[in-house]
N, C-alpha and C positions, 0 to 999 in steps of 0.2 A: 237152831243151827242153820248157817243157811252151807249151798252146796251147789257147785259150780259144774253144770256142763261141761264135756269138753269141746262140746261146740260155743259156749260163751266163752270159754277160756281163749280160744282162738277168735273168734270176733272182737274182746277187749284187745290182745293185745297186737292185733290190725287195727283194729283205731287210731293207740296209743304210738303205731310205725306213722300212721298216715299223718294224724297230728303234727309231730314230729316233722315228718316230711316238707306238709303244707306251711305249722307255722314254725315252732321251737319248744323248748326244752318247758319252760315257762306254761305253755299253756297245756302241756302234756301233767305236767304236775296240779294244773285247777282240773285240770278232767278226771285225774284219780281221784282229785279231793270232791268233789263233785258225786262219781260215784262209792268211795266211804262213806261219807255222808246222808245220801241216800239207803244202803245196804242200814246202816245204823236205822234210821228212821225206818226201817219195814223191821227190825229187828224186836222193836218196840211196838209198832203197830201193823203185822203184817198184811193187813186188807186194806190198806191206805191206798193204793194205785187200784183203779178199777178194772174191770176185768175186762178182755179184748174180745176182739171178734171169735174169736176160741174161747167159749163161754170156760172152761177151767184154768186159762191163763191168766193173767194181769200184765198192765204195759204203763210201766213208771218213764214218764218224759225225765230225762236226766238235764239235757239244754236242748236248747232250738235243732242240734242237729241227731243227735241219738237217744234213742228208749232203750230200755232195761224190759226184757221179757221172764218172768216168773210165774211160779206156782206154788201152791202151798200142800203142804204133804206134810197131814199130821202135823207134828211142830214140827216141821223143816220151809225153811226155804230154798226150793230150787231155782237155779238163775237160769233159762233154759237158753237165750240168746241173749243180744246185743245187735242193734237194729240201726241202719238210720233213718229217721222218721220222712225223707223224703225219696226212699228207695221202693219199690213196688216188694210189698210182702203181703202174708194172708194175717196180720196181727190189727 
């Protein structure tokens, strides 16, 4: 199962405004497909993304501009954030 912070829940969908914002409708729909896609692929092999500088996390690059921050919890996936990979964070 995986399980959505509600701090990733509010980071995806500030992306998904900004996207938007910047480009359009279009590339707002490859960035969700992008992230189902991924979400699937850790659903199937959850230790696929290596683990970050928080040796209990993992950090799945999604594209060139944002990662997918998780953790594995017994069979769950928690998604704990949503990053962008050229922002100053501790991941």
């Amino acid at each position: 199962m995986i399980n959505w912070s509600e701090q990733a829940r509010i980071n995806y969908l500030e992306i998904i405004e900004q996207i938007f914002e910047k480009w359009n409708y279009k590339i707002v729909v490859q960035f969700q497909q992008e992230v189902d896609e991924l979400l699937e692929t850790l659903r199937q092999n959850p230790e696929l993304c290596p683990q970050s500088e928080i040796h209990f996390l993992r950090k799945c690059i999604i594209n060139k501009h944002t990662a997918l921050i998780y953790k594995l919890n017994n069979d769950n996936i928690d998604i704990v954030t949503l990053i962008f990979n050229k922002s100053e964070h501790i991941f």
